[in-house]
N, C-alpha and C positions, 0 to 999 in steps of 0.2 A: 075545624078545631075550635073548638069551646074560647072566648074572651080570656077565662080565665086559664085554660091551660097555654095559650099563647103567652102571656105575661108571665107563666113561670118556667117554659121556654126561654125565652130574651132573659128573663132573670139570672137563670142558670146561664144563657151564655154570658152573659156580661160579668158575674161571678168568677166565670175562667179566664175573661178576657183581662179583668184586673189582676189575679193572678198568676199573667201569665207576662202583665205588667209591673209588678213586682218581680216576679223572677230574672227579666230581662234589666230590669232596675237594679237587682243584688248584681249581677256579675260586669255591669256596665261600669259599676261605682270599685269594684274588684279589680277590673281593669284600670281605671282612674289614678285610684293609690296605689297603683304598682304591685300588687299582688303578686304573689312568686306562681310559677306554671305549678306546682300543686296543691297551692290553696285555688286555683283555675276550676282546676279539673275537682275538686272536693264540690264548689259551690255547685257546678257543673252536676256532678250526682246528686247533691239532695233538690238540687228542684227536679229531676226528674220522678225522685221521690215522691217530692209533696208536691207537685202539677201535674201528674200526670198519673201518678200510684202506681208506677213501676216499681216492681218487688226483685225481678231481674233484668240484670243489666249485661254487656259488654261492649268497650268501648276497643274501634282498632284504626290507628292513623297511620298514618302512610309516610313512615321515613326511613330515609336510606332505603329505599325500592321496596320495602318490606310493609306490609299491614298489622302493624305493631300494639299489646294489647296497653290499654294507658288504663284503665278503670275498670274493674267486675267486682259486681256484688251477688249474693245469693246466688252462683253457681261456685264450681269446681275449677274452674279454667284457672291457670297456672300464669303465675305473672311474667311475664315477659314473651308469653307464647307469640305467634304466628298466624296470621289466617291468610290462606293463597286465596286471588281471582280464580283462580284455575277449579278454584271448588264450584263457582257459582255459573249457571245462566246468566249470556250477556242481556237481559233483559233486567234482571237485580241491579246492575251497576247504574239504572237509569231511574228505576220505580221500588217501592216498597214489596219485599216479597216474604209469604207466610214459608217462614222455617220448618215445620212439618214436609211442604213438598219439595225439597234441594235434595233432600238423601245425604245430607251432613253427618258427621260421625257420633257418637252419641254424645260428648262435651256441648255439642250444641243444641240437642234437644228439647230441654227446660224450653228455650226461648220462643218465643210467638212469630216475631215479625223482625225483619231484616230492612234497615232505613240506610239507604247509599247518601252520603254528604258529598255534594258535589260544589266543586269552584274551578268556574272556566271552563267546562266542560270534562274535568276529570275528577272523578273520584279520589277525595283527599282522607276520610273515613266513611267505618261501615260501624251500625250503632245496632247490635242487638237487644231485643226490648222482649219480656214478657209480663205477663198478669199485668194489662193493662188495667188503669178503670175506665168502665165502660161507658161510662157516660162523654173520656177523652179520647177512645180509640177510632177517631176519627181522620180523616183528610184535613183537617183546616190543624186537627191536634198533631199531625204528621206535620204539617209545617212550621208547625210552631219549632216542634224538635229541631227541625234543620236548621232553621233560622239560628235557633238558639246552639246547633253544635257549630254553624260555620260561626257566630261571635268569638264560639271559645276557642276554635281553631284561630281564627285572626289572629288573637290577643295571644296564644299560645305561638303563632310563628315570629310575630313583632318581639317576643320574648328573647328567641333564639336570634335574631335578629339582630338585637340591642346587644347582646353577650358578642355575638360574634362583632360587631361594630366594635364593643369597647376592647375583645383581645388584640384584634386588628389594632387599633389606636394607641393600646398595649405595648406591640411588638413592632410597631412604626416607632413610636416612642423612643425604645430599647434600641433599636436600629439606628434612628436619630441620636440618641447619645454615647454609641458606640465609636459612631463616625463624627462624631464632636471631637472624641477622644482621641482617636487615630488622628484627625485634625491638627489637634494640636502638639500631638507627639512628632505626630515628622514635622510639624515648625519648628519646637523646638530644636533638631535636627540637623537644622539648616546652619549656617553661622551666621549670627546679627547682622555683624560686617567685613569686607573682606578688605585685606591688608593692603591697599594700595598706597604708594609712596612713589619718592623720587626713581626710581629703581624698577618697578614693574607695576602694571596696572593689572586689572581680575575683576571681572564682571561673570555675574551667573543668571541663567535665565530658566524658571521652571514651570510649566504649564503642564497641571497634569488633566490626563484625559477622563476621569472622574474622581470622584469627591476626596478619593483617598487614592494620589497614588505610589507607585513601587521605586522611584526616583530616589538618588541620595547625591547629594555634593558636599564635602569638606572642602575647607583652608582652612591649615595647620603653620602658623609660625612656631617651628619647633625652636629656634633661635635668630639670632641677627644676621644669619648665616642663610641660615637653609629655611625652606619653604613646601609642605606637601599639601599635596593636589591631591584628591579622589572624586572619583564619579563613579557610583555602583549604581545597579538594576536589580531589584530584586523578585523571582516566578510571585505570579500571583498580586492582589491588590485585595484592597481591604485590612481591616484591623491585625490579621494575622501578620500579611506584608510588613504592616509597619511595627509590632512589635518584635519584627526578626531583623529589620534595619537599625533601630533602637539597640538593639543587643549589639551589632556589627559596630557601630556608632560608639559605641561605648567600650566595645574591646579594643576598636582600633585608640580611642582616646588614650586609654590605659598602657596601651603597649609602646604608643608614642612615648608617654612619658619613664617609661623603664630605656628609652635611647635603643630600642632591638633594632636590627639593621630588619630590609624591608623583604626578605626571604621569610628570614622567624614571626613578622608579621602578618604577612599572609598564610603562610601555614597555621599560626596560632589561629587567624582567623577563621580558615576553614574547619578546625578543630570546633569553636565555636559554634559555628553554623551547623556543623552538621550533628551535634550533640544537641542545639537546639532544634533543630530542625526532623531531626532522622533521617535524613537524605529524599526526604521531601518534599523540598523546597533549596530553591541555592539561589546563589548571587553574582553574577557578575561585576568583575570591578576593574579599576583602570586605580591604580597608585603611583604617585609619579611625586619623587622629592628632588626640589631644584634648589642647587649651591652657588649662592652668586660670586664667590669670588671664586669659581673657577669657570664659572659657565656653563654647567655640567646638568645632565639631567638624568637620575637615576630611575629606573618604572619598573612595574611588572604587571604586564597584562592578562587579566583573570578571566579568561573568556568572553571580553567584551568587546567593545567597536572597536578597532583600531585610532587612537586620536590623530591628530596631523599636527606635525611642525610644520611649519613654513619660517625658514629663513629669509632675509633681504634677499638674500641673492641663491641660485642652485634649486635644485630639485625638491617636494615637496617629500616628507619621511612620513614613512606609516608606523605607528608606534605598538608593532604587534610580539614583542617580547615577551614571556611570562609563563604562563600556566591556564592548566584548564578553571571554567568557572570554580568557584567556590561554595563546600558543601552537598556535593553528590559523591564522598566518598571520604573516609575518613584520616588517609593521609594520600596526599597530592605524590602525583609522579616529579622526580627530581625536576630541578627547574634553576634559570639562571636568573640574572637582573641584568635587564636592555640599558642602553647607556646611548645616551646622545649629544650634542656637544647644542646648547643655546645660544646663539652669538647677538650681541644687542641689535633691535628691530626685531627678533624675530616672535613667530604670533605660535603658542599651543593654543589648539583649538581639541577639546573632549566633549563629548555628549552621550547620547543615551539612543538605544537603536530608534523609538518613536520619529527622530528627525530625519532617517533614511529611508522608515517602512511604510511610505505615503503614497498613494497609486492614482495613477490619472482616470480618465474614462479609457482607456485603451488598455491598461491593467501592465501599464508600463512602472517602475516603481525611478521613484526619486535618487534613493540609493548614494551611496557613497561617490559616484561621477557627478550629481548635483551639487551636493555638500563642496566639492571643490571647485565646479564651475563658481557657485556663488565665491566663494573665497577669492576664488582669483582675481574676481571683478571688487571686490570690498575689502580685503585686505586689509587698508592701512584705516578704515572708517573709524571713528571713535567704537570702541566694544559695543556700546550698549547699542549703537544705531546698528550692528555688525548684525546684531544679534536678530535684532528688527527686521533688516533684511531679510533674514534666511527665515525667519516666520516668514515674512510674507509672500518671500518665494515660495514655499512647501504650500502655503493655503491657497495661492493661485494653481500650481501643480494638480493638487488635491481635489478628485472627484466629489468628495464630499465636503469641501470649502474647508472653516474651519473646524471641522469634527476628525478629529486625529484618530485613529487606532491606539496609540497607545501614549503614554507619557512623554512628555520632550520638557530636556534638559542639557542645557549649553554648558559649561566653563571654560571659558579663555582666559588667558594667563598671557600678557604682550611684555619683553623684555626691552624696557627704552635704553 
């Protein structure tokens, strides 16, 4: 070859090679400022345009299992079509191949050449090309292409990428300050403090087994006189849980202060629940109003744990008087009020099932016989250390240390 036609050779290549460093330059700098995926794909088209003199185009990427079309010009092809593998030779998926010999359907005929964009060894798009210019319809111009569709693929998944990132961050967020909310709503929930005097002491202990849970405890000084005790459970945990305890919370407050005796209460209350609820959700509860100048203790138990008296002296009492839970049905089958007699020393002890439903490695469970073995042996402890105890009984029990199944909640009530 002739001096001078070699230097117009090199000329020429170097001409494209700038060009082809500008165009890798436009979409780098595209990518840079954050470009949205279809000012991507726009830039994407016109260098193929002006580097390469592609007149047709079809671009097809690979999401959601599908070979989806993102960009055609100068043909026919319908936006959002489809192109199966199943059309092609497993030899296209690896090399360039001329669209004339596939036997493609006529949509695809205009086009010349068929270029697989491959990353990690699987084909992530397929780029149909035709009226090349000839001076670029090369192997080194073929790579150019790939090169430059895997950029815009990159920058085009980082895209999707960064979106899903920020709905994620989003909906954690959302989640985060739901459970703030419910948080702070069953705190509220709780009483500040509980009424101990010369007369009776009350300590409460609540550990719930995640961030929100289905636990309730009141003390109610309805007067100088009398004193009500509740311990509810309420199906389910989460935001819902606690805005159906809230509601419970709030009916019983209300009813207290209209003096209803403790039948009208609980039925008002399951009325409650289960109009909020639709009988899809219920609650278990444990009511118990004690009268100190008789010694008397009035309850109705709502489907829940059975509490325990323990007197100084006699047999320990299961306090299973009442009714069925509350809220799976919109009026209760007829029902009494249990009655017990408190004599001073003696200890109520109520909780929540989490403190019985704890299982060893043997799949033996704690149960209502553990609850009383501890008692028997702590009895007279100060409450709070009482309390202490029977955590730490149940965590040594417990196959899985301190990781509960389910909520636990104490309330003891000791008559000096």
């Amino acid at each position: 070859m002739p001096q001078t036609a070699a230097i117009a050779v090199l000329e020429k290549r170097l001409f494209f090679k700038e060009r082809e460093l500008q165009a890798l330059l436009e979409i780098t700098q595209a990518i840079t400022h954050d470009a949205n995926e279809a000012d991507l794909y726009k830039i994407y088209q016109f260098t193929l345009i002006g580097q390469l003199g592609v007149r047709k185009m079809a671009l097809y990427v690979l999401e959601d299992k599908q070979f989806r079309l993102k960009i055609s010009f100068g043909t026919a092809l319908q936006a959002g079509s489809h192109f199966a593998l199943s059309n092609l030779p497993p030899q296209c998926q690896a090399q360039p191949c001329p669209v004339p010999e596939l036997g493609l359907s006529a949509e695809w005929q205009p086009f010349e050449l068929l270029v697989p964009v491959r990353q990690q060894e699987t084909v992530q798009a397929f780029v149909f090309i035709g009226t090349t210019h000839a001076d670029y319809a090369t192997r080194e111009a073929l790579g150019f292409l790939e090169t430059l569709s895997n950029i815009l693929l990159g920058a085009v998944a980082n895209r999707h990428l960064a979106r899903q990132r920020e709905a994620s961050m989003m909906a954690e967020a959302a989640v985060r300050r739901e459970i703030e909310i419910a948080q702070q709503v069953q705190q509220l929930l709780f009483p500040q403090k509980l009424p101990n005097n010369a007369r009776v002491a009350l300590h409460a202990t609540y550990q719930p087994h995640t961030e929100i849970g289905g636990d309730y405890y009141d003390v109610v000084e309805i007067d100088t006189d009398r004193l009500l005790l509740c311990v509810a459970d309420v199906s389910g945990k989460g935001m819902p849980a606690s805005l159906l305890m809230s509601n419970f919370q709030a009916g019983l407050r209300t009813l207290l202060r209209t003096d209803a005796d403790l039948i009208t209460i609980v039925q008002e209350l399951n009325h409650l629940i289960f109009r909020n609820a639709g009988g899809e959700k219920f609650i278990t509860a444990f009511l118990g109003l004690y009268t100190r100048s008789t010694q008397e203790l009035e309850y109705v138990n709502a489907g829940h744990n059975d509490p325990l008296l323990l007197p100084d002296t006699g047999p320990v009492q299961m306090l299973h008087d009442g009714t069925v839970m509350l809220g799976i049905m919109d009026e209760l089958p007829p029902f009494g009020v249990g009655r017990a007699h408190v004599p001073p020393h003696s200890l109520l002890f109520t909780y929540t099932d989490g403190l019985t439903e704890v299982f060893n490695s043997e799949q033996e469970e704690f149960g209502e016989v553990g609850v009383l073995e501890v008692l028997a042996r702590n009895r007279y402890l100060p409450l709070a250390k009482l309390h202490q105890e029977l955590l730490r009984c149940i965590r040594d029990f417990n196959v899985n240390d301190d990781q509960f199944a389910d909520d636990v909640t104490l309330l003891s009530l000791r008559v000096k």
